[in-house]
Each structure stands twice: as C-alpha cells, then as structure tokens.
PQR file with spaces between the fields and no chain letter, atoms N, CA, C, O and H, PARSE charges and radii, in Angstrom:
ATOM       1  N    UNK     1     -11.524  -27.868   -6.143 -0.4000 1.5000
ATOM       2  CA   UNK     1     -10.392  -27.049   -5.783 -0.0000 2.0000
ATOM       3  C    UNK     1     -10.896  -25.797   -5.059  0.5500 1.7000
ATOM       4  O    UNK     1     -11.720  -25.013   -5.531 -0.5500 1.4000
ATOM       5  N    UNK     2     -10.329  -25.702   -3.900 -0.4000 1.5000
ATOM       6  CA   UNK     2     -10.736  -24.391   -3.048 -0.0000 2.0000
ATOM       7  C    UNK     2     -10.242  -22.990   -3.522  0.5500 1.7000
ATOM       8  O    UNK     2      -9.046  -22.722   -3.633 -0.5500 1.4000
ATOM       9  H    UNK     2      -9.660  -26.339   -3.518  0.4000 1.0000
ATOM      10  N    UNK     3     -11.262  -22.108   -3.796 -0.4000 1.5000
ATOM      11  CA   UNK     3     -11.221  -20.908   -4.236 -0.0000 2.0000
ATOM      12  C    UNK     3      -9.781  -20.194   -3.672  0.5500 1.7000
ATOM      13  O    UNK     3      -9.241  -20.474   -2.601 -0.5500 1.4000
ATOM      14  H    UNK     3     -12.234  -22.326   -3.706  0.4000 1.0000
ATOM      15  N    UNK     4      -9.390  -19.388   -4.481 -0.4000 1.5000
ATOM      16  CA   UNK     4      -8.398  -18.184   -3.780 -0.0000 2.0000
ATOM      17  C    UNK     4      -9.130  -16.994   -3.358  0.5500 1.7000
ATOM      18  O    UNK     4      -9.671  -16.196   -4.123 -0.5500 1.4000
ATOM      19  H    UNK     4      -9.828  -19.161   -5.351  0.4000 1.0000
ATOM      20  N    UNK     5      -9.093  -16.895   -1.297 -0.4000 1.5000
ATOM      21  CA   UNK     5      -9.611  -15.509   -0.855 -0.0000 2.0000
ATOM      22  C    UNK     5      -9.128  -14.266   -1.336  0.5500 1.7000
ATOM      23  O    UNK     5      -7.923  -14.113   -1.132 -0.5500 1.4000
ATOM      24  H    UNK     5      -8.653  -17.543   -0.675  0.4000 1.0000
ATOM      25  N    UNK     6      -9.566  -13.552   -1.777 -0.4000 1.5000
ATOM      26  CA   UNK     6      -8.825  -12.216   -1.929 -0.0000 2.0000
ATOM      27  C    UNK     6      -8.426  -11.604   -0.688  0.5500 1.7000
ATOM      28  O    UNK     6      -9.387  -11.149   -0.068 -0.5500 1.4000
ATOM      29  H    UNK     6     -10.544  -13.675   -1.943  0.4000 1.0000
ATOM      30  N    UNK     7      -7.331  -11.457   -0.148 -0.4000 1.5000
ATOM      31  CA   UNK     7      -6.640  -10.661    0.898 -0.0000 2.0000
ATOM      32  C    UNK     7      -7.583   -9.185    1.071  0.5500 1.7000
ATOM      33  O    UNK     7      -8.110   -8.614    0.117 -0.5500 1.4000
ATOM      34  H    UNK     7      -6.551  -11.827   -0.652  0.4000 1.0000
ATOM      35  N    UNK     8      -7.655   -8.744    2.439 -0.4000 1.5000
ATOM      36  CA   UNK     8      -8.053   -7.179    2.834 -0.0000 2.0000
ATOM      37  C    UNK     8      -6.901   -6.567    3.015  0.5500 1.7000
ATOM      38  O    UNK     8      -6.963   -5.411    2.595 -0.5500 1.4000
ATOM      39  H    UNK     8      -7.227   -9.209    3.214  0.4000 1.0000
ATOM      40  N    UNK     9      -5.642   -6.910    3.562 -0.4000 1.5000
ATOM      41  CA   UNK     9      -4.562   -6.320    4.072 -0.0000 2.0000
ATOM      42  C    UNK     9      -3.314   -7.114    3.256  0.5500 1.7000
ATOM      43  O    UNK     9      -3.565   -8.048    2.494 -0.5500 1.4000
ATOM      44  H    UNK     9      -5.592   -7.849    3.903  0.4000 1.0000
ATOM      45  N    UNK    10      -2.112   -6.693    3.473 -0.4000 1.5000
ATOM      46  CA   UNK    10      -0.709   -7.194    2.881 -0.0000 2.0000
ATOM      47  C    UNK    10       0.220   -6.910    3.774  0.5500 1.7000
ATOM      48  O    UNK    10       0.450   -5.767    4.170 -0.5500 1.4000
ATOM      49  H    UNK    10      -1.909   -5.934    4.091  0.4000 1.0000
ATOM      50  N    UNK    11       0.781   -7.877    4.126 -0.4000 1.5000
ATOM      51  CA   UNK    11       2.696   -7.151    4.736 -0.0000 2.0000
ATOM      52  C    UNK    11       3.113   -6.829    3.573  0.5500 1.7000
ATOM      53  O    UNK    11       2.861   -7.220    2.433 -0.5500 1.4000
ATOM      54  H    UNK    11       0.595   -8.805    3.805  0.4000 1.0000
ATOM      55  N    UNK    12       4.112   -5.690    4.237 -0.4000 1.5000
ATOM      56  CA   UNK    12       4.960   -4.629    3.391 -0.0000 2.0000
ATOM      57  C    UNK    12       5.715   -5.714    2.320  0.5500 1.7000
ATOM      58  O    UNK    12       5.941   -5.090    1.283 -0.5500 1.4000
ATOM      59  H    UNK    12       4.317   -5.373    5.162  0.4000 1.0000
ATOM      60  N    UNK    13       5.919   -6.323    2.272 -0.4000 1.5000
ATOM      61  CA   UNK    13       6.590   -7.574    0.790 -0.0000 2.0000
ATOM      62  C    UNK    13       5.305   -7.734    0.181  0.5500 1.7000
ATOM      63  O    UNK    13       5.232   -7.549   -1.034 -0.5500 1.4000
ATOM      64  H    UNK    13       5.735   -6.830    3.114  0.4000 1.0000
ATOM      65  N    UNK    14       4.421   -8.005    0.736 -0.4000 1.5000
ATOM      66  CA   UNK    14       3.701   -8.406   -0.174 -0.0000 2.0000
ATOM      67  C    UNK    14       2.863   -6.591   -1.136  0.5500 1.7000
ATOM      68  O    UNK    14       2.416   -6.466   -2.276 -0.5500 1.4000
ATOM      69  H    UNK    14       4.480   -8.155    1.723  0.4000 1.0000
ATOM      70  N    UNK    15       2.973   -5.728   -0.186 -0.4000 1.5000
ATOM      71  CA   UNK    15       2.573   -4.347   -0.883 -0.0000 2.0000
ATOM      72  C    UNK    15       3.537   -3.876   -2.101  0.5500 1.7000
ATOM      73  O    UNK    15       3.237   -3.400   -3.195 -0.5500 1.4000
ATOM      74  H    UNK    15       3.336   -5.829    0.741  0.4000 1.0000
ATOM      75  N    UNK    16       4.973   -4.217   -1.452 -0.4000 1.5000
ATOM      76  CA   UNK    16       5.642   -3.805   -2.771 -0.0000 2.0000
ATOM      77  C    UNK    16       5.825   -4.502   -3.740  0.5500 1.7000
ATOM      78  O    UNK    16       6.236   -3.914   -4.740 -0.5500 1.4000
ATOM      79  H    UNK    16       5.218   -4.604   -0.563  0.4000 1.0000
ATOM      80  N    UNK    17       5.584   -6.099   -3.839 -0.4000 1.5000
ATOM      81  CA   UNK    17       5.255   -6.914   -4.831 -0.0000 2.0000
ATOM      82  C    UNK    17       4.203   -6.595   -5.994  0.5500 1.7000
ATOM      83  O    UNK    17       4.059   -6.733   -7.208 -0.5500 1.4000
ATOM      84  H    UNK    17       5.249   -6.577   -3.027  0.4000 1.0000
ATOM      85  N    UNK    18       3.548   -6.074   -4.845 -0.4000 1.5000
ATOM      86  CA   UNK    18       1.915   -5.606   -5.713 -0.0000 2.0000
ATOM      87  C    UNK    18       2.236   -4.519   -6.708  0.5500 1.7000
ATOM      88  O    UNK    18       1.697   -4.560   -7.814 -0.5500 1.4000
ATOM      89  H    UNK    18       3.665   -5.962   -3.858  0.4000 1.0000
ATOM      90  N    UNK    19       3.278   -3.313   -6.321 -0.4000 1.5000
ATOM      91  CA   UNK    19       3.517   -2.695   -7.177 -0.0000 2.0000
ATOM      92  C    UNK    19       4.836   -3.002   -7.760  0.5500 1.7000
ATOM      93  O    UNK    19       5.555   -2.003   -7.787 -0.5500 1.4000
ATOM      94  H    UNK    19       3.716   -3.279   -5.423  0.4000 1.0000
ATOM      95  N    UNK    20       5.248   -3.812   -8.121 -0.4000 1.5000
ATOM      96  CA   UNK    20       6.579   -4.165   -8.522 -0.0000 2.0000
ATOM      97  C    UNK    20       7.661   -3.138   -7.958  0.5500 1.7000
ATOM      98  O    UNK    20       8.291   -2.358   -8.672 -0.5500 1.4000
ATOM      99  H    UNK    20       4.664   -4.624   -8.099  0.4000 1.0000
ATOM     100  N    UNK    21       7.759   -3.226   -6.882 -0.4000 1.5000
ATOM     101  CA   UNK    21       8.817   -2.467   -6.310 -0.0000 2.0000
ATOM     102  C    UNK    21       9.702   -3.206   -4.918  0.5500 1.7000
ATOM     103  O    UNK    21       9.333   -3.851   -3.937 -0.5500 1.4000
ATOM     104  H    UNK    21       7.248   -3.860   -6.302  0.4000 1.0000
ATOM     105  N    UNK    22      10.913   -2.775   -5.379 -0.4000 1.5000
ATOM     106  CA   UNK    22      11.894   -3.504   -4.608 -0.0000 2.0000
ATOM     107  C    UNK    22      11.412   -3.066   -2.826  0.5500 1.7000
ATOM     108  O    UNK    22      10.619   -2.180   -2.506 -0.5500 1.4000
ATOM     109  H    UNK    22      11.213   -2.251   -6.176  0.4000 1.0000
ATOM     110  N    UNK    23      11.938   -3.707   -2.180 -0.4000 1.5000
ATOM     111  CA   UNK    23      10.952   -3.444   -0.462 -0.0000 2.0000
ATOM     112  C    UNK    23      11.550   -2.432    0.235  0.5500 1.7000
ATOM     113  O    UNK    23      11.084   -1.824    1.199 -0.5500 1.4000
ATOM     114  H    UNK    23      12.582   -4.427   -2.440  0.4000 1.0000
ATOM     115  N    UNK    24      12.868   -2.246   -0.437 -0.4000 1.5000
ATOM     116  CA   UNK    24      13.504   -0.528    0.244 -0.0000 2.0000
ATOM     117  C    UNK    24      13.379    0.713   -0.548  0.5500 1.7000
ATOM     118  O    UNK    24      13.693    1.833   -0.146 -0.5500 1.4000
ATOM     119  H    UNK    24      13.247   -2.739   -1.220  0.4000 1.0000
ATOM     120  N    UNK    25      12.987    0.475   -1.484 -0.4000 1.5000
ATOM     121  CA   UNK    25      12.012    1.528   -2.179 -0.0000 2.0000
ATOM     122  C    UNK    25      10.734    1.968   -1.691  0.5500 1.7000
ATOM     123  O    UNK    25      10.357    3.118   -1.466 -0.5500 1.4000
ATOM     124  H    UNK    25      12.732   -0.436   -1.810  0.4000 1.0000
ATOM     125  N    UNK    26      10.015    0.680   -1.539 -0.4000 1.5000
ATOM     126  CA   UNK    26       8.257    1.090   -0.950 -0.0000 2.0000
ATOM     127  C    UNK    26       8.778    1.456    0.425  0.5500 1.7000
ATOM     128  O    UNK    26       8.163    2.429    0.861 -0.5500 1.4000
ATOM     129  H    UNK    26      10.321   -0.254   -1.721  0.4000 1.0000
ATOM     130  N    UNK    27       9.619    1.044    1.177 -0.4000 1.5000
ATOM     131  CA   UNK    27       9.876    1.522    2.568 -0.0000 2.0000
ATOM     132  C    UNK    27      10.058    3.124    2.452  0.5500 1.7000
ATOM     133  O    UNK    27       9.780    4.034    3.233 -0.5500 1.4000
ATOM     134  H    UNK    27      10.119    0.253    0.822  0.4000 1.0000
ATOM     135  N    UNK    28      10.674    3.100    1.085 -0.4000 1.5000
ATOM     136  CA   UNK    28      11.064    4.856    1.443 -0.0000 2.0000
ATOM     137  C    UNK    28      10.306    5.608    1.003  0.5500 1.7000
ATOM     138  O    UNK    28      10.257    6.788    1.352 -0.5500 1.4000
ATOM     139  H    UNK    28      10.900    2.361    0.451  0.4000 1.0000
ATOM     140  N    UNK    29       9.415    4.978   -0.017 -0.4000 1.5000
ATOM     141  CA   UNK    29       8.037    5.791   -0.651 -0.0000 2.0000
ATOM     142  C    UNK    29       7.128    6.061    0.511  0.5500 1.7000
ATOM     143  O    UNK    29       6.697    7.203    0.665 -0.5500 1.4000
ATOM     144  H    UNK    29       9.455    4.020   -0.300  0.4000 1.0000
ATOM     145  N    UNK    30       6.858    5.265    1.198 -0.4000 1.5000
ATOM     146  CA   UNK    30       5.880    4.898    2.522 -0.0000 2.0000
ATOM     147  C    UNK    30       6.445    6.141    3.903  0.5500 1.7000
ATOM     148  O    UNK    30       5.547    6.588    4.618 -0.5500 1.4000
ATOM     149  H    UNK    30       7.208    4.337    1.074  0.4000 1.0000
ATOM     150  N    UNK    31       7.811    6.575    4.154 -0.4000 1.5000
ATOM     151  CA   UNK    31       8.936    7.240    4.703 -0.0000 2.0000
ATOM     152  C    UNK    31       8.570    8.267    4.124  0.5500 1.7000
ATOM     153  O    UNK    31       8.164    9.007    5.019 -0.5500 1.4000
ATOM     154  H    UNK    31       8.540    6.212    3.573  0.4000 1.0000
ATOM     155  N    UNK    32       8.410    9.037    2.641 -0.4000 1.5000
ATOM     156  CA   UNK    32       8.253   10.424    2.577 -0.0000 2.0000
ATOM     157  C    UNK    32       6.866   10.733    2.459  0.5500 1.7000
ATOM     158  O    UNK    32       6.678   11.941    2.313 -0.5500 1.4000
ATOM     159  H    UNK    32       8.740    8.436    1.913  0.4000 1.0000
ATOM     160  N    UNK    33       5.582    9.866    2.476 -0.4000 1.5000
ATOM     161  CA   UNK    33       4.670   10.308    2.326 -0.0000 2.0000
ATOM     162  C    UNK    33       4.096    9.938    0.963  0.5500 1.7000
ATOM     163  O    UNK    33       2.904   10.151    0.741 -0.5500 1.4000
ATOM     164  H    UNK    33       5.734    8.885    2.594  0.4000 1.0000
ATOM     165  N    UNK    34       4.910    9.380    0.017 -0.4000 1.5000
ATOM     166  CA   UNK    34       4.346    9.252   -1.543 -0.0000 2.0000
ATOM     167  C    UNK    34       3.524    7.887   -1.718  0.5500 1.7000
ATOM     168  O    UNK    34       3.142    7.452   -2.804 -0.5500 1.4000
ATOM     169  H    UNK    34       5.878    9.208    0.197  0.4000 1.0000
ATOM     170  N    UNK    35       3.267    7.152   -0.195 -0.4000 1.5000
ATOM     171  CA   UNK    35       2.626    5.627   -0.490 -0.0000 2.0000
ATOM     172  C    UNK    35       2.086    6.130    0.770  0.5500 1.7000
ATOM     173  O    UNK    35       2.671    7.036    1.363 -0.5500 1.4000
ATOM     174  H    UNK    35       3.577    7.506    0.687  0.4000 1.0000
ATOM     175  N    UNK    36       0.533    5.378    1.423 -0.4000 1.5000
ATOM     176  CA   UNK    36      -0.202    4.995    2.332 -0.0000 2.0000
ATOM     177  C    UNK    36       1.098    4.210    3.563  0.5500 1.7000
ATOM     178  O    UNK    36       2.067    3.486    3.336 -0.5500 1.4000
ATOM     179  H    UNK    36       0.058    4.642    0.941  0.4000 1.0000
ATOM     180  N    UNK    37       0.613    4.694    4.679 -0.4000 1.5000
ATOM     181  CA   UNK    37       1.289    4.174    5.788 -0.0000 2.0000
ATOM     182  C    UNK    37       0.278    3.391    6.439  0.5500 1.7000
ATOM     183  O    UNK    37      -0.863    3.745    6.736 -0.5500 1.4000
ATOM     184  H    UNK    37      -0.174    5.283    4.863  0.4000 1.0000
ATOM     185  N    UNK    38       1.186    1.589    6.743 -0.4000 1.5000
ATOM     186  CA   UNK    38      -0.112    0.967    6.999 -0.0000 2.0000
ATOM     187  C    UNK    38      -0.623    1.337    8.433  0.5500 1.7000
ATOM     188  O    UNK    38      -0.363    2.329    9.115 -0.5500 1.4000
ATOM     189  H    UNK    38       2.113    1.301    6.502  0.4000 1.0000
ATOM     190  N    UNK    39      -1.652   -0.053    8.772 -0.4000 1.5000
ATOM     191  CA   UNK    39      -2.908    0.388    9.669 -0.0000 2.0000
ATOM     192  C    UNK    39      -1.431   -1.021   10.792  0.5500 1.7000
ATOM     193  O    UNK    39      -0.407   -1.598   10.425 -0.5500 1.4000
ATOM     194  H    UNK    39      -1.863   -0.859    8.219  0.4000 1.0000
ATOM     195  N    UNK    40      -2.033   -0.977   11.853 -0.4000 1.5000
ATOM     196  CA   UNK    40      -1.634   -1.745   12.980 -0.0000 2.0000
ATOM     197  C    UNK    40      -2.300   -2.291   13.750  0.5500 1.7000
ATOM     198  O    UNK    40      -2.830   -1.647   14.655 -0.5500 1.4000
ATOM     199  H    UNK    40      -2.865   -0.509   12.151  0.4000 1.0000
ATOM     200  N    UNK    41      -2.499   -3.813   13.610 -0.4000 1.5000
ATOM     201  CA   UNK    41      -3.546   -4.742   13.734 -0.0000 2.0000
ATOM     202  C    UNK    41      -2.675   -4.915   15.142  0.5500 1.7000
ATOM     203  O    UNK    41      -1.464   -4.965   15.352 -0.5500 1.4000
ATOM     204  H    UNK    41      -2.069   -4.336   12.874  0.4000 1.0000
ATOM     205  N    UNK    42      -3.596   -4.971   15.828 -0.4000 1.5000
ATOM     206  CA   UNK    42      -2.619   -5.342   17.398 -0.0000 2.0000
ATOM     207  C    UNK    42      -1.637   -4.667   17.609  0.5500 1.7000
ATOM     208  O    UNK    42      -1.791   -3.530   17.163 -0.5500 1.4000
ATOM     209  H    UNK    42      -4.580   -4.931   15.657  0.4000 1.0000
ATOM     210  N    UNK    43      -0.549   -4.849   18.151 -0.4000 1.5000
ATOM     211  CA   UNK    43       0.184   -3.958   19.166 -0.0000 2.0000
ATOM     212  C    UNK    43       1.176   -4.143   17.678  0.5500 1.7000
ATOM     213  O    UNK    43       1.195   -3.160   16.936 -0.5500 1.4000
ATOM     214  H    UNK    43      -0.423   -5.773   18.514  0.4000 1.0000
ATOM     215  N    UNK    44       1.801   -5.103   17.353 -0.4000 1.5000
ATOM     216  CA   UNK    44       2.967   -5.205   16.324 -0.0000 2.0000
ATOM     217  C    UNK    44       2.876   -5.562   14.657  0.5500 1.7000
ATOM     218  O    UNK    44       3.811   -5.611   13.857 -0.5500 1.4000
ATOM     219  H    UNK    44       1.785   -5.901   17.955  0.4000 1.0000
ATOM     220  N    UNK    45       1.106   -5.846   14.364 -0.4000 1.5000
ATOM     221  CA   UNK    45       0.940   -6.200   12.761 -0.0000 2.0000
ATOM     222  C    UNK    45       1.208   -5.220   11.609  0.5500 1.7000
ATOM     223  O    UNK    45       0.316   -5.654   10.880 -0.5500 1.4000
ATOM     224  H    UNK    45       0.347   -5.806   15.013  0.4000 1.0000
ATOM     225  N    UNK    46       1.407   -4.862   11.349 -0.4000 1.5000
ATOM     226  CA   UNK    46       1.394   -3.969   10.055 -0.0000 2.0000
ATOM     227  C    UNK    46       0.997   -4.437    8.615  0.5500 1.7000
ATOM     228  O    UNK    46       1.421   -5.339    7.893 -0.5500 1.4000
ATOM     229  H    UNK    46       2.132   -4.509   11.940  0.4000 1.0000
ATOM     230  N    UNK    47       0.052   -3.514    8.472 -0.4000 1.5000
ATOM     231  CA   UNK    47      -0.360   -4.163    7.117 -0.0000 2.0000
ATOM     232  C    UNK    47      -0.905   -2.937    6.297  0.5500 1.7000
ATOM     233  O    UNK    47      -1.332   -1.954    6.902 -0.5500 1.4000
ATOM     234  H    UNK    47      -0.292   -2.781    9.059  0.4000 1.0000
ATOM     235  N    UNK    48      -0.894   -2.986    4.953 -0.4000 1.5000
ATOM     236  CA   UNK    48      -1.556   -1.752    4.102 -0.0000 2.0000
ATOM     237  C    UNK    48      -2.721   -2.656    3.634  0.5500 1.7000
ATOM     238  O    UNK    48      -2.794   -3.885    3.625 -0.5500 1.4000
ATOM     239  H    UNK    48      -0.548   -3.785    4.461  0.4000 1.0000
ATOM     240  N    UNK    49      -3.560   -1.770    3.269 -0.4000 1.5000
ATOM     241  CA   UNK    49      -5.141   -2.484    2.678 -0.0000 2.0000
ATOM     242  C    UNK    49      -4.552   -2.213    1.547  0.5500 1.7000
ATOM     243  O    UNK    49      -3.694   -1.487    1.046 -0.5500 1.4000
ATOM     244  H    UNK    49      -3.501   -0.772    3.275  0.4000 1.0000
ATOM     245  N    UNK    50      -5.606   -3.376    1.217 -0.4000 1.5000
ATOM     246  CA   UNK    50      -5.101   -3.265   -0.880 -0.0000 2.0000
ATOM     247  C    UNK    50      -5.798   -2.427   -0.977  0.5500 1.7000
ATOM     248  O    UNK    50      -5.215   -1.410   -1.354 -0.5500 1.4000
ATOM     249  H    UNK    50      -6.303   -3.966    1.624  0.4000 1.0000
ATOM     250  N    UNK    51      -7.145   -2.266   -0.776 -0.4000 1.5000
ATOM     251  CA   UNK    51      -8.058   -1.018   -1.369 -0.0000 2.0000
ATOM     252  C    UNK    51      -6.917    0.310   -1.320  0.5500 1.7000
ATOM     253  O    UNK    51      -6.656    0.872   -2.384 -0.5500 1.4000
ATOM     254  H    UNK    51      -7.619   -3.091   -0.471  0.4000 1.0000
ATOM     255  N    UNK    52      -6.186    0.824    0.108 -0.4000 1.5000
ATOM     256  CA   UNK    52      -5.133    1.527   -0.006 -0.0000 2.0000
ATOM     257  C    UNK    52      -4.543    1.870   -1.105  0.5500 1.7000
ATOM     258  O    UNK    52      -4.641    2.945   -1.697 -0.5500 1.4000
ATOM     259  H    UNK    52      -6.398    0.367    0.971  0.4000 1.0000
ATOM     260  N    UNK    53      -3.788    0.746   -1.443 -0.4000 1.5000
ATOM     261  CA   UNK    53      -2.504    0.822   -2.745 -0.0000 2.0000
ATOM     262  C    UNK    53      -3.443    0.663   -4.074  0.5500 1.7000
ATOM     263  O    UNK    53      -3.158    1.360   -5.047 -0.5500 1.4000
ATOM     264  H    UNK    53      -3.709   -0.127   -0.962  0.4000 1.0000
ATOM     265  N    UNK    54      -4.383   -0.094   -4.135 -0.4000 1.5000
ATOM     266  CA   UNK    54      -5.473    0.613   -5.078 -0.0000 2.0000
ATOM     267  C    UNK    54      -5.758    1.855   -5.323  0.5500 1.7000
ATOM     268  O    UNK    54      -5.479    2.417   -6.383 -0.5500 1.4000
ATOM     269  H    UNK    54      -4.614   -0.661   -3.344  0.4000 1.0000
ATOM     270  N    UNK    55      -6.178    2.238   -4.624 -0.4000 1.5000
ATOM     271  CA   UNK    55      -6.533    3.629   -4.831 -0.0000 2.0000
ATOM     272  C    UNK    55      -4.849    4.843   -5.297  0.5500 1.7000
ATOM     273  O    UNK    55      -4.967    5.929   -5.866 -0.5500 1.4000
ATOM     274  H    UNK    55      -6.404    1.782   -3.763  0.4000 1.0000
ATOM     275  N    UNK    56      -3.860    4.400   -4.977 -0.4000 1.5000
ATOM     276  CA   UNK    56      -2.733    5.375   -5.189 -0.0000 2.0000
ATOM     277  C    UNK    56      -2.663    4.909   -6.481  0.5500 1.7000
ATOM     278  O    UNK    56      -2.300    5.763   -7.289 -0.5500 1.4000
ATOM     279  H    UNK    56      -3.764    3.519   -4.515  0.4000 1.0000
ATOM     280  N    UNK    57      -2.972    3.474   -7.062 -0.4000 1.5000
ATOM     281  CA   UNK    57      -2.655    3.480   -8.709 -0.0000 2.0000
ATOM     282  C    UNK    57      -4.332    4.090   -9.547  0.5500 1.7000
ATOM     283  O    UNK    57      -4.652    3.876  -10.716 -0.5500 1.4000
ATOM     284  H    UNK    57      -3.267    2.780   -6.405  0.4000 1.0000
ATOM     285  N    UNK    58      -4.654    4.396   -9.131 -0.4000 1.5000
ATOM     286  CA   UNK    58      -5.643    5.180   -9.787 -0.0000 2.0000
ATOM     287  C    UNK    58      -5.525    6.447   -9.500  0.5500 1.7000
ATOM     288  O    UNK    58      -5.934    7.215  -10.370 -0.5500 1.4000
ATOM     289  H    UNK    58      -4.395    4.569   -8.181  0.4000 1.0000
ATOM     290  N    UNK    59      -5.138    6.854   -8.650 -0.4000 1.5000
ATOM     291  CA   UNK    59      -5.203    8.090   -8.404 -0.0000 2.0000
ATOM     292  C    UNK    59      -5.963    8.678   -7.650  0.5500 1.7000
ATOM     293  O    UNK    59      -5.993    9.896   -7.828 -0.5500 1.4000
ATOM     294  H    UNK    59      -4.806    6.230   -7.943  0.4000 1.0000
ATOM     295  N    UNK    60      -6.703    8.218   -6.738 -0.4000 1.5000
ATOM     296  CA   UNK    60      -7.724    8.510   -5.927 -0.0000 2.0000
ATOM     297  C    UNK    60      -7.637    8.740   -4.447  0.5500 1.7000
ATOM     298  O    UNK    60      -8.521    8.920   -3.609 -0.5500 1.4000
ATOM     299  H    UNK    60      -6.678    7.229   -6.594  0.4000 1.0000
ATOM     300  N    UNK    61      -6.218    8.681   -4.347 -0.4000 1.5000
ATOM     301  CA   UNK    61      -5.607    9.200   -2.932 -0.0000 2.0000
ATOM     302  C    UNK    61      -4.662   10.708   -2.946  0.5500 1.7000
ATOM     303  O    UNK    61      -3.659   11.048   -2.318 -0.5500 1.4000
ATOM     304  H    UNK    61      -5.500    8.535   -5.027  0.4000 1.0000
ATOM     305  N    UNK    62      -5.229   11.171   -3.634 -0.4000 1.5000
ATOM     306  CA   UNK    62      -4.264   12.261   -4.527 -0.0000 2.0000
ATOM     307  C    UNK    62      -5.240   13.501   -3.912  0.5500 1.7000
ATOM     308  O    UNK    62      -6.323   13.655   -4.475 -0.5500 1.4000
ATOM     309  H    UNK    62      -6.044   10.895   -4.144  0.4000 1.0000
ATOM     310  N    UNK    63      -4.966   14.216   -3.001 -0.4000 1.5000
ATOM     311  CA   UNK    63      -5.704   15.612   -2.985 -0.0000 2.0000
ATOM     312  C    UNK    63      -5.678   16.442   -4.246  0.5500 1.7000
ATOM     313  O    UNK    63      -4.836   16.157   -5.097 -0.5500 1.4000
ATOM     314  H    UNK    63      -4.086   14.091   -2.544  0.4000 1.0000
ATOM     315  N    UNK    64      -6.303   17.187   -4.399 -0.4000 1.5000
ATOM     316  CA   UNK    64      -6.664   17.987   -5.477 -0.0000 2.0000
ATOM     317  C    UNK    64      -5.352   19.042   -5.576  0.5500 1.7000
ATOM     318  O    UNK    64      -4.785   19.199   -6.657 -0.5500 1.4000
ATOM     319  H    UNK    64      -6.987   17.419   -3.708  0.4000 1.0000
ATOM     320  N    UNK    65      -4.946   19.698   -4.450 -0.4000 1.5000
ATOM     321  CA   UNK    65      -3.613   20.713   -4.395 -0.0000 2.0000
ATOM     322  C    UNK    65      -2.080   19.943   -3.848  0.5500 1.7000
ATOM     323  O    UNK    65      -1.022   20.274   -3.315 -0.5500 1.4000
ATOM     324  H    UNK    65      -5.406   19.570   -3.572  0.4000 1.0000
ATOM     325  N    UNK    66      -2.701   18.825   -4.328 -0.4000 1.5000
ATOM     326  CA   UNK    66      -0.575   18.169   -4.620 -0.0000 2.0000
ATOM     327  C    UNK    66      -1.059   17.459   -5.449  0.5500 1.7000
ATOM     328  O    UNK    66      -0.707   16.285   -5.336 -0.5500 1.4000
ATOM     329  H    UNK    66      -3.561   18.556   -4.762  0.4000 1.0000
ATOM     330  N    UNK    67      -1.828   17.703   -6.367 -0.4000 1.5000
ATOM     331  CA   UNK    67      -1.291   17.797   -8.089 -0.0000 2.0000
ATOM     332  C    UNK    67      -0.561   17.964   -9.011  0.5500 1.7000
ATOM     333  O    UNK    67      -1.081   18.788   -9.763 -0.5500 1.4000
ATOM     334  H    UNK    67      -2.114   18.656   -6.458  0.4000 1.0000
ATOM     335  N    UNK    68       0.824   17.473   -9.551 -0.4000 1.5000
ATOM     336  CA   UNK    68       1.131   18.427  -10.204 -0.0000 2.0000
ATOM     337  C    UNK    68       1.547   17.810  -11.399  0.5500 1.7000
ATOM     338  O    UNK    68       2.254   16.816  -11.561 -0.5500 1.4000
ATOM     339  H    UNK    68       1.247   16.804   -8.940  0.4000 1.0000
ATOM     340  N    UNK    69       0.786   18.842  -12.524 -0.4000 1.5000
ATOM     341  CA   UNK    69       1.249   18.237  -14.039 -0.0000 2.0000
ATOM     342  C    UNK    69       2.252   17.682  -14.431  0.5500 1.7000
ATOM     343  O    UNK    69       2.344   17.332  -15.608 -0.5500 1.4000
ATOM     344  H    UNK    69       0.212   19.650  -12.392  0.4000 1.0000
C-alpha cells in the first residue's frame, strides 16, 4: 500500500479543515490579519503552507508586542 505524502501547501478548504473552521470564518480570519495569508503559486494558485498554520497553533507566529493576556 502506497504511503500517504504529507502535503507542503493546502487550498483554503483544506486550511480551514485543518483548523476546524467553517471556510467563511478562515476567509475572514485570513481578511483581518488573525491567520497567515497564503503564498501564490503561479499567476492564480493559492495556497497556505501547513508549516504556516502550524506555527499560528503553537504560537510561533505571534510577535512579542501583539500579545495579549
């Protein structure tokens, strides 16, 4: 049985799947700035890296002064 590749990139369904979020939600998270805006593979691809949306559930896309307790 042939392995499953792990993906580098996601269309936007498949990003908000990843975080269980409905796709006009991540559209609007992505819209104010609170999610990674993807990269653009050719003239029309859009895609977010998982490492991307990785890193926002850890916390590691988070500047130090938009912190807030």
């Amino acid at each position: 049985m042939a392995r499953q590749k792990e993906k580098l990139a996601v269309t936007e369904r498949e990003a908000a799947a990843m975080l269980s979020l409905p796709c006009g939600e991540f559209a609007r998270l992505v819209s104010t700035g609170a999610l990674p805006r993807p990269v653009t593979i050719g003239r029309k691809h859009k895609r977010w890296t998982v490492e991307a949306l990785r890193a926002v559930l850890t916390g590691a896309l988070i500047e130090e002064d938009e912190f807030e307790p």
